[in-house]
PyMOL Python script that loads the backbone (N, CA, C, O; Angstrom):
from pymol import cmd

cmd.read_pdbstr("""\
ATOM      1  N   UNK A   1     -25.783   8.598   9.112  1.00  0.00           N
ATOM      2  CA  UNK A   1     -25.177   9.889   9.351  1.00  0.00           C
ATOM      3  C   UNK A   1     -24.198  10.183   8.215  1.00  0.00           C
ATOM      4  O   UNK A   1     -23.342   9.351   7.914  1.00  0.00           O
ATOM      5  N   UNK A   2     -24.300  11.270   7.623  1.00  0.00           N
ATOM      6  CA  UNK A   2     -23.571  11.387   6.299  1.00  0.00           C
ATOM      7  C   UNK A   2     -22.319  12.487   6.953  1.00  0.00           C
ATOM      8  O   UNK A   2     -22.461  13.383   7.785  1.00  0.00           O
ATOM      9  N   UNK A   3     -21.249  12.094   6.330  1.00  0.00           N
ATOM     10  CA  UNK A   3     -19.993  12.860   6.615  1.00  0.00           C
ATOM     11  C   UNK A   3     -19.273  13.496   5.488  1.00  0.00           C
ATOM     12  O   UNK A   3     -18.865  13.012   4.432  1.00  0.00           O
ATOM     13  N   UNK A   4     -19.209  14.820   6.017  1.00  0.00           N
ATOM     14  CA  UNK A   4     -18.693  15.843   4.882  1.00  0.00           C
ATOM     15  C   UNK A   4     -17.286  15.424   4.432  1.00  0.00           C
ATOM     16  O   UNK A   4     -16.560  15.576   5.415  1.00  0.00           O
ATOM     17  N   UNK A   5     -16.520  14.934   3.319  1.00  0.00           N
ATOM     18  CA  UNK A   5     -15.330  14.822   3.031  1.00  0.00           C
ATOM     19  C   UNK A   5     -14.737  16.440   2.504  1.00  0.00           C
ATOM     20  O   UNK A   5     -15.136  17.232   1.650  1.00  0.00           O
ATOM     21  N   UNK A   6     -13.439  16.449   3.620  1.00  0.00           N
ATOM     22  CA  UNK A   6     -13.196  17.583   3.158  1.00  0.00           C
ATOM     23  C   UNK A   6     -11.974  17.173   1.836  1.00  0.00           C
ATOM     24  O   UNK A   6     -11.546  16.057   1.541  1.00  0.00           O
ATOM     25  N   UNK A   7     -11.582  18.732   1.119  1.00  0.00           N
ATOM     26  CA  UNK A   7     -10.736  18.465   0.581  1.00  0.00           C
ATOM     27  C   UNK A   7      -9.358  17.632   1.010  1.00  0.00           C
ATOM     28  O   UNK A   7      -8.849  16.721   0.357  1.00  0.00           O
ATOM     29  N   UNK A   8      -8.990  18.056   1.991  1.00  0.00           N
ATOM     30  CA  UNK A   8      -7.889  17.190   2.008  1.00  0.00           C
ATOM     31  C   UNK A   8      -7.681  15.928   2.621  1.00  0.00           C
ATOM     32  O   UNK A   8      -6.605  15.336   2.706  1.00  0.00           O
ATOM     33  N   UNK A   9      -9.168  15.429   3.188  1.00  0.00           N
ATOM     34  CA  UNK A   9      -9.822  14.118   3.025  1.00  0.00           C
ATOM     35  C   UNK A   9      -9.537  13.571   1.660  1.00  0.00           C
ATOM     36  O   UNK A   9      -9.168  12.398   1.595  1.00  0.00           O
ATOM     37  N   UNK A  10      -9.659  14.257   0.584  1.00  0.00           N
ATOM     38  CA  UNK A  10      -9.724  13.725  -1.292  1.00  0.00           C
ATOM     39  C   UNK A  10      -8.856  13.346  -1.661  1.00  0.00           C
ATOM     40  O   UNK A  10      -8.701  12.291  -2.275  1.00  0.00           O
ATOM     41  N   UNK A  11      -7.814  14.404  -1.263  1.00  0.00           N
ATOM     42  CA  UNK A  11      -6.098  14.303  -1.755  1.00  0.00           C
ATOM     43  C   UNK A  11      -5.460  13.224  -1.158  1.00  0.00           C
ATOM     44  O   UNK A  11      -4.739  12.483  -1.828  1.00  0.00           O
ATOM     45  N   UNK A  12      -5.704  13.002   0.399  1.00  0.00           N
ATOM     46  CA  UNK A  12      -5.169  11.284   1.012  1.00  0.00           C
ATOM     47  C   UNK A  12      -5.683  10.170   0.649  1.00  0.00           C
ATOM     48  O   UNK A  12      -5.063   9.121   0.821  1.00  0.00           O
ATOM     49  N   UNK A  13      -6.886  10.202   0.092  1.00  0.00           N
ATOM     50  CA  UNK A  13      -8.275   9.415  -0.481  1.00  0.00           C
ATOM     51  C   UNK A  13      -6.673   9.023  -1.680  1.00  0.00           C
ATOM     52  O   UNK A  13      -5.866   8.104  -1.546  1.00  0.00           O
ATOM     53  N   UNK A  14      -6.698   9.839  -2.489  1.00  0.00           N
ATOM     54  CA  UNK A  14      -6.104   9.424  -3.995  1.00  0.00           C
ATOM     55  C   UNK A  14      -4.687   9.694  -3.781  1.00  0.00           C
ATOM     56  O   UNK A  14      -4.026   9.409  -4.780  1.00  0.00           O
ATOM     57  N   UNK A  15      -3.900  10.219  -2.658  1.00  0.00           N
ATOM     58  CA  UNK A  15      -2.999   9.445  -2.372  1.00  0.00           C
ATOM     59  C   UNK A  15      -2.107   8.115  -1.827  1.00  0.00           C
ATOM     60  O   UNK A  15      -0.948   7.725  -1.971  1.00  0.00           O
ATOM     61  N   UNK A  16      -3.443   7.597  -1.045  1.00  0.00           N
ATOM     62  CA  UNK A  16      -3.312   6.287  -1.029  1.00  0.00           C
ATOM     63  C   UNK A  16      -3.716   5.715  -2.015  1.00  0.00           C
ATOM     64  O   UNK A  16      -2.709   5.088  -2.347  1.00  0.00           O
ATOM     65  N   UNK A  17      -4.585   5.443  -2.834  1.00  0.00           N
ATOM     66  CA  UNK A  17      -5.148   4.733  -3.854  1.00  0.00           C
ATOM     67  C   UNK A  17      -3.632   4.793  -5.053  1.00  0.00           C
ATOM     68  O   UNK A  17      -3.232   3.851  -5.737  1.00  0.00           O
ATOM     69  N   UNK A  18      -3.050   6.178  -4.989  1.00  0.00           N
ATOM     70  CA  UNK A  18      -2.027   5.903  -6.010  1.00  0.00           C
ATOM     71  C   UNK A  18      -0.713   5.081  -5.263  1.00  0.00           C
ATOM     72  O   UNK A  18       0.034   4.538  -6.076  1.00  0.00           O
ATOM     73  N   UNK A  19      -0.352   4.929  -3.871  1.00  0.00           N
ATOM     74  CA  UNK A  19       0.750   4.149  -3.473  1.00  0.00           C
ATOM     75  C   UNK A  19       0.446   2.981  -3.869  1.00  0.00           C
ATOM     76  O   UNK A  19       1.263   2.283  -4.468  1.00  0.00           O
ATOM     77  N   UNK A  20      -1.007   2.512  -3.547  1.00  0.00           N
ATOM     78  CA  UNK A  20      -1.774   1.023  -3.600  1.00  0.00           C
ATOM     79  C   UNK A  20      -1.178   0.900  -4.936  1.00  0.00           C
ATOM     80  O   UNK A  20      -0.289   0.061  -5.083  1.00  0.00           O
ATOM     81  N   UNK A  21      -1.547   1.622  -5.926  1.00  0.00           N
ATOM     82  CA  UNK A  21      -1.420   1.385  -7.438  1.00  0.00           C
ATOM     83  C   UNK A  21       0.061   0.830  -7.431  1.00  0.00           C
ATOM     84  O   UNK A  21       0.512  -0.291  -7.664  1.00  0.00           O
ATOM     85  N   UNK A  22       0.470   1.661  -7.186  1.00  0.00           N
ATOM     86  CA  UNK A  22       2.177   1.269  -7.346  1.00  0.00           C
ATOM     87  C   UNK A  22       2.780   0.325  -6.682  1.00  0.00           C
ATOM     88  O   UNK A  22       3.663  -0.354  -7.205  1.00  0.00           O
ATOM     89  N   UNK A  23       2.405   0.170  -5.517  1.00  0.00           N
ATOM     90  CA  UNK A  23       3.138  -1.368  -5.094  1.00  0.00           C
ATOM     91  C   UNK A  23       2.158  -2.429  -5.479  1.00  0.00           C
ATOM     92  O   UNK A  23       2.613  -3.525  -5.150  1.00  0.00           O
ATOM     93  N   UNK A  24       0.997  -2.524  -6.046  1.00  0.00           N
ATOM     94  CA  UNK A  24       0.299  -3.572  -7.119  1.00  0.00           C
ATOM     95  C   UNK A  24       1.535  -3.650  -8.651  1.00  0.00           C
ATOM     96  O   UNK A  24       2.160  -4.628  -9.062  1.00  0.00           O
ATOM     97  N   UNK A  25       1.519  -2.571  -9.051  1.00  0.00           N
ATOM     98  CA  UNK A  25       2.374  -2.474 -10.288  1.00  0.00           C
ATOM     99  C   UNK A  25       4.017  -3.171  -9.935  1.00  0.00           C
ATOM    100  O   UNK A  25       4.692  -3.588 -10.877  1.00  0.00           O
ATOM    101  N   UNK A  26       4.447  -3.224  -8.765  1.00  0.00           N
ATOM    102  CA  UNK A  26       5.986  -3.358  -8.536  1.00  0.00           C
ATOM    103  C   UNK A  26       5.669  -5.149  -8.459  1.00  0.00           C
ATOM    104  O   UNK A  26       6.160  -5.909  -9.294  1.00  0.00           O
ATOM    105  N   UNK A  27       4.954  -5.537  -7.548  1.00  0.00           N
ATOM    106  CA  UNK A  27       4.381  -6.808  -7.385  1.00  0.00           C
ATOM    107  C   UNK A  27       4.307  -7.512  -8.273  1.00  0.00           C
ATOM    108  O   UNK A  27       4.814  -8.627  -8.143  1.00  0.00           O
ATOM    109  N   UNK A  28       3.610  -7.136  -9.613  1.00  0.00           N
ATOM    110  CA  UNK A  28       3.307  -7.347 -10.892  1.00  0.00           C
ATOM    111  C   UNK A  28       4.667  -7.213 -11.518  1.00  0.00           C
ATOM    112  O   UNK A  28       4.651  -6.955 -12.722  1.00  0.00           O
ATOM    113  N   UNK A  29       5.544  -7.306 -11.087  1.00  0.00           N
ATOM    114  CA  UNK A  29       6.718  -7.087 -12.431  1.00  0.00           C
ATOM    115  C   UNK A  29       7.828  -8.376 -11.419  1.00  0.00           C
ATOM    116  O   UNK A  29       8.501  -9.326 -11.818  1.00  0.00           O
ATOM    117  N   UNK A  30       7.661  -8.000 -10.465  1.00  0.00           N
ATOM    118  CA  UNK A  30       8.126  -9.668  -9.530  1.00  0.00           C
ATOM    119  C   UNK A  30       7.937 -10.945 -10.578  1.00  0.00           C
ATOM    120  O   UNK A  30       6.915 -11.186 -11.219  1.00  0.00           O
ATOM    121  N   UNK A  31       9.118 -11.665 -10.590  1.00  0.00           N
ATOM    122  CA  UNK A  31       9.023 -13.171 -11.566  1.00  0.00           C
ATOM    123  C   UNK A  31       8.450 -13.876 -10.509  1.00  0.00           C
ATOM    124  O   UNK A  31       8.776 -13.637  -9.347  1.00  0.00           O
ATOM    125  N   UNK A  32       7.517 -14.833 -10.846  1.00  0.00           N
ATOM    126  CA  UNK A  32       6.602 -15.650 -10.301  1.00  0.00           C
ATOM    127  C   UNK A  32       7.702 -17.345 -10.130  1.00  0.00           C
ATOM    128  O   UNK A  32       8.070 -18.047 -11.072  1.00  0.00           O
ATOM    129  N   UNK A  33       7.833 -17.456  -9.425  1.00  0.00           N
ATOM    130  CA  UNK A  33       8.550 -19.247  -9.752  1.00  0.00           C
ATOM    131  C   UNK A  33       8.049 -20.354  -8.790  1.00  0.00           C
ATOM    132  O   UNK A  33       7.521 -20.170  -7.693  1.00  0.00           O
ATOM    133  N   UNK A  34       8.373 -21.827  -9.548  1.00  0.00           N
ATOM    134  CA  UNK A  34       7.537 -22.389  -8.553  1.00  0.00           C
ATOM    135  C   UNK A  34       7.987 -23.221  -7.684  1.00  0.00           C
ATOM    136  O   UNK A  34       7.441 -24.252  -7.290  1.00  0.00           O
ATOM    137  N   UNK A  35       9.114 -22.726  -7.339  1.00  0.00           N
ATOM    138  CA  UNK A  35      10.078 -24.166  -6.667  1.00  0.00           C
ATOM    139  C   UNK A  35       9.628 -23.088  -4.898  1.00  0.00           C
ATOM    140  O   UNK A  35       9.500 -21.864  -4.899  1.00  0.00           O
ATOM    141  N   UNK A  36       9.490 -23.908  -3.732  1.00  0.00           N
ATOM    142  CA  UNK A  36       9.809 -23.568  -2.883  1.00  0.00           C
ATOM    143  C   UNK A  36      10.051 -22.268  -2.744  1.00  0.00           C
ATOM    144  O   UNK A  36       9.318 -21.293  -2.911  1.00  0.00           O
ATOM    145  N   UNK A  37      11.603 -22.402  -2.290  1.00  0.00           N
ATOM    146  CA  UNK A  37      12.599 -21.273  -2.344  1.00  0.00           C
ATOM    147  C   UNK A  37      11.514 -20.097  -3.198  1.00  0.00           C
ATOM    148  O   UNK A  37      10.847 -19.329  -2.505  1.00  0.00           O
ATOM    149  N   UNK A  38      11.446 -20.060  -4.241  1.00  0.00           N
ATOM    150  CA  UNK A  38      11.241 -18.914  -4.402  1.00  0.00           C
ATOM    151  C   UNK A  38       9.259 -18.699  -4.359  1.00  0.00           C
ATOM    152  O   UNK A  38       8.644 -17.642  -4.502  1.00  0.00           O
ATOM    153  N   UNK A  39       8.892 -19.584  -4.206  1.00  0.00           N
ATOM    154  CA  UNK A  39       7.385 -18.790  -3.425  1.00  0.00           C
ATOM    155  C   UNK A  39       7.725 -18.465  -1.997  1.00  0.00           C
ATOM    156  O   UNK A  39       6.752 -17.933  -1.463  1.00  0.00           O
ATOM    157  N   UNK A  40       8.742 -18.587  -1.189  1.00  0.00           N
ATOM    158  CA  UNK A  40       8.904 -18.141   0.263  1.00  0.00           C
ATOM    159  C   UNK A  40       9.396 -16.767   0.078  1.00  0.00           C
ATOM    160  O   UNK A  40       9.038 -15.820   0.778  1.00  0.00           O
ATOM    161  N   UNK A  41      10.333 -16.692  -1.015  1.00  0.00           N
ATOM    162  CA  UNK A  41      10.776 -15.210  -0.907  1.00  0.00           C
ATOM    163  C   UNK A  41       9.716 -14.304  -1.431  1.00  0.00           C
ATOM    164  O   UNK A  41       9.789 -13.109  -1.147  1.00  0.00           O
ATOM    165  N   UNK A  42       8.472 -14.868  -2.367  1.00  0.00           N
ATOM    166  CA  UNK A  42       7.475 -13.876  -2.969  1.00  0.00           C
ATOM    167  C   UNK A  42       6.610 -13.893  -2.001  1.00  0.00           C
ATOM    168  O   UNK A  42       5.853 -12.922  -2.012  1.00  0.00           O
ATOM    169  N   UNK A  43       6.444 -14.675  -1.137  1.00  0.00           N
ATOM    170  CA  UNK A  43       5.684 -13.954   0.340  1.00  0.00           C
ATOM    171  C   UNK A  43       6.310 -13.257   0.923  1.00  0.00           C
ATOM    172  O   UNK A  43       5.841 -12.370   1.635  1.00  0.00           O
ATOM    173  N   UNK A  44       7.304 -13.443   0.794  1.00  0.00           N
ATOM    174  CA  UNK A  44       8.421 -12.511   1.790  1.00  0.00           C
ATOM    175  C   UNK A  44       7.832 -11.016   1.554  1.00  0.00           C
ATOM    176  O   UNK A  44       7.364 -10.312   2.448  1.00  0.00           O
ATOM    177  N   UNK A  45       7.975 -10.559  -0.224  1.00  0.00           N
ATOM    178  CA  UNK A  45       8.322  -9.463  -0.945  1.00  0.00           C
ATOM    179  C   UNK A  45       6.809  -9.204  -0.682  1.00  0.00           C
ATOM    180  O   UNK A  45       6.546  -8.046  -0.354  1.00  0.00           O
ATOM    181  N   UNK A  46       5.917  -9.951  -0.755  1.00  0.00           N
ATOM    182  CA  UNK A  46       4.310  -9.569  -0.929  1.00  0.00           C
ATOM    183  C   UNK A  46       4.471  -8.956   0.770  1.00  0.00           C
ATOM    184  O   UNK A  46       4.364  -7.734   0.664  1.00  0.00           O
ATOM    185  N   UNK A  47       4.623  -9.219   1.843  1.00  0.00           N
ATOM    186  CA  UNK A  47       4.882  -9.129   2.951  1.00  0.00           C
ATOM    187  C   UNK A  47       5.110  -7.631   3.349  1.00  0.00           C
ATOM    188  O   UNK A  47       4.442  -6.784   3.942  1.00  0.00           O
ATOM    189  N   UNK A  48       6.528  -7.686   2.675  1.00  0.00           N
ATOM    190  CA  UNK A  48       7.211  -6.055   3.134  1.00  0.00           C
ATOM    191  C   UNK A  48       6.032  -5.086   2.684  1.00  0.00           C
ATOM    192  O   UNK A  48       5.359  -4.371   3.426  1.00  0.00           O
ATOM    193  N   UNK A  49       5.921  -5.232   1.190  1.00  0.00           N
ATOM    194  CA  UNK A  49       4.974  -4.306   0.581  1.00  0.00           C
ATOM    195  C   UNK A  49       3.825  -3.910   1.031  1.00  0.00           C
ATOM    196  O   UNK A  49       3.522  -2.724   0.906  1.00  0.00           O
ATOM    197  N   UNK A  50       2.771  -5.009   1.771  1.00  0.00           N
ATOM    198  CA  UNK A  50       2.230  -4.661   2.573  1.00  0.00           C
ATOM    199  C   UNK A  50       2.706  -3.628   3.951  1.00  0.00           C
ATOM    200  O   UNK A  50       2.429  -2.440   4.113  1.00  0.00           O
ATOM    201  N   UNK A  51       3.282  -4.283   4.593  1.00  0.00           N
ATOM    202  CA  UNK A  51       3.998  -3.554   5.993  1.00  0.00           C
ATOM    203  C   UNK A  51       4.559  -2.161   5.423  1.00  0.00           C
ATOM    204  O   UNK A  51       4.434  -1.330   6.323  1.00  0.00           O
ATOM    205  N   UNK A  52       5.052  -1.661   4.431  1.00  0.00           N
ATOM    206  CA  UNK A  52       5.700  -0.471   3.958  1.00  0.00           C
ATOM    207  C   UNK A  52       4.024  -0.031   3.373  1.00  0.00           C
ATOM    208  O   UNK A  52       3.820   1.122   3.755  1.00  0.00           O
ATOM    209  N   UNK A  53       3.067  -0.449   2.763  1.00  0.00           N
ATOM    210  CA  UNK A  53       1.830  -0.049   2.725  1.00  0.00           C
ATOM    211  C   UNK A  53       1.229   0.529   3.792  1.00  0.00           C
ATOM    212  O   UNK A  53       0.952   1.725   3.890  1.00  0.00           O
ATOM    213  N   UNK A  54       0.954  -0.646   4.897  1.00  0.00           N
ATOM    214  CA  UNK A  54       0.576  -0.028   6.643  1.00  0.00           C
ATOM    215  C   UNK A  54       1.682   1.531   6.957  1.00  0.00           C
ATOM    216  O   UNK A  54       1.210   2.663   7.065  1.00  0.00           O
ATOM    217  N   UNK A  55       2.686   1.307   7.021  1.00  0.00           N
ATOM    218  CA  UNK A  55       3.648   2.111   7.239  1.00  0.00           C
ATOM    219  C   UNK A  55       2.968   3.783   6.640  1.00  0.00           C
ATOM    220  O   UNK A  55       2.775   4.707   7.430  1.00  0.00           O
ATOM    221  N   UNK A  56       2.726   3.875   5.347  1.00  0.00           N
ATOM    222  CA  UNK A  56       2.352   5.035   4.674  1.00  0.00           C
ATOM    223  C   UNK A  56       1.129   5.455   5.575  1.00  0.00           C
ATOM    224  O   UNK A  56       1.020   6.441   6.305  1.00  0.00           O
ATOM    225  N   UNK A  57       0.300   4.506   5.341  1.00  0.00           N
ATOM    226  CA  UNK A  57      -1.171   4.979   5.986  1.00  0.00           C
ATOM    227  C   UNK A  57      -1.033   5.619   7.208  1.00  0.00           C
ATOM    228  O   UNK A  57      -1.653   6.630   7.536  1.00  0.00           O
ATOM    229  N   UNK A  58       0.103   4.790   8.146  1.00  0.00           N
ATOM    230  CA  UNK A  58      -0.442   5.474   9.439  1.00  0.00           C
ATOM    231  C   UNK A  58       0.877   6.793   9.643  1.00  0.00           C
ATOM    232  O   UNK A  58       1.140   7.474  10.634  1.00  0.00           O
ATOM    233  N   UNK A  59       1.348   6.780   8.611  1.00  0.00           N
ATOM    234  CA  UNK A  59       1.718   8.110   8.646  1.00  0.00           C
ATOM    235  C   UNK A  59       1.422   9.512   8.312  1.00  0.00           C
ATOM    236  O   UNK A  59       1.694  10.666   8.645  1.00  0.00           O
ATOM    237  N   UNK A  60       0.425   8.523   7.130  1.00  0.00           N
ATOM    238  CA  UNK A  60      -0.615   9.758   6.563  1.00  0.00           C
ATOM    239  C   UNK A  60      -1.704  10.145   7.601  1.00  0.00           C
ATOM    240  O   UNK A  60      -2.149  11.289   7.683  1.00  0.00           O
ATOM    241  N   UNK A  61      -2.047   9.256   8.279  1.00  0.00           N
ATOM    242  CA  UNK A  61      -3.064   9.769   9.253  1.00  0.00           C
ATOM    243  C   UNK A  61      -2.719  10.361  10.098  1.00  0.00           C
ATOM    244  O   UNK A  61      -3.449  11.270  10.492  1.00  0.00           O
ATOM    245  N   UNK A  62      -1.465  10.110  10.748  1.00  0.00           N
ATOM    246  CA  UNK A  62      -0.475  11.108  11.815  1.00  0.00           C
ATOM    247  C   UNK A  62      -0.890  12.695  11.683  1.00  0.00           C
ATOM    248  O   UNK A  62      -1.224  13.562  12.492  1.00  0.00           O
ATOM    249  N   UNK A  63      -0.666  12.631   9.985  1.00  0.00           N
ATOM    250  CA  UNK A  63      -0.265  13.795   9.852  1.00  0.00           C
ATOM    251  C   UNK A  63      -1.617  14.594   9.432  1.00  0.00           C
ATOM    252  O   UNK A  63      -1.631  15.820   9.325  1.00  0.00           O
ATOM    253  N   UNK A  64      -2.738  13.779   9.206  1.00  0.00           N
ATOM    254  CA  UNK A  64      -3.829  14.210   8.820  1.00  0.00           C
ATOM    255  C   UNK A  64      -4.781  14.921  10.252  1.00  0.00           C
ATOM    256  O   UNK A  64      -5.688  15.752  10.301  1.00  0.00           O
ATOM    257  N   UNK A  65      -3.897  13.957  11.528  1.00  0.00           N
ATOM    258  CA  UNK A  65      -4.698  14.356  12.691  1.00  0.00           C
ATOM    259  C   UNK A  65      -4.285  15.097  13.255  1.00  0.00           C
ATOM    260  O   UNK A  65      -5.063  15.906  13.761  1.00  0.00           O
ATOM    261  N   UNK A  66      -2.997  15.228  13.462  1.00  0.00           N
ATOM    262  CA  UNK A  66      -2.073  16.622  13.672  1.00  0.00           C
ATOM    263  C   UNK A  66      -2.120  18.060  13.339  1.00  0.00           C
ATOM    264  O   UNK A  66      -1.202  18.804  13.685  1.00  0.00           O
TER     265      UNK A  66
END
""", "prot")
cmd.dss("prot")
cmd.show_as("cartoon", "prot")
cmd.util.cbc("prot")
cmd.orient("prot")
């Protein structure tokens, strides 16, 4: 069954794809270290970014279904 994407299906399409971009890019500038301590806090940080990722989406969809 093929589904019509509307336009503003496109614009959330490549507005998520550009948040994704950017918290990949913020991630990427995070210092990497290898003691303990600090791989717990870069899960930590990988963590939020995700959850503030979820966070966008289901707000974008809120508002997409609204």
């Amino acid at each position: 069954m093929a589904r019509n994407i509307s336009e503003h299906d496109k614009t959330l399409t490549d507005e998520i794809a550009a948040i994704d971009a950017l918290c990949d890019q913020i991630l990427d500038r995070l210092p990497y270290e290898t003691g303990d301590m600090a791989r717990a806090y870069r899960a930590g940080q990988i963590m939020m970014a995700s959850l503030i990722k979820h966070d966008i989406l289901l707000r974008l969809r809120h508002t997409h279904t609204t």
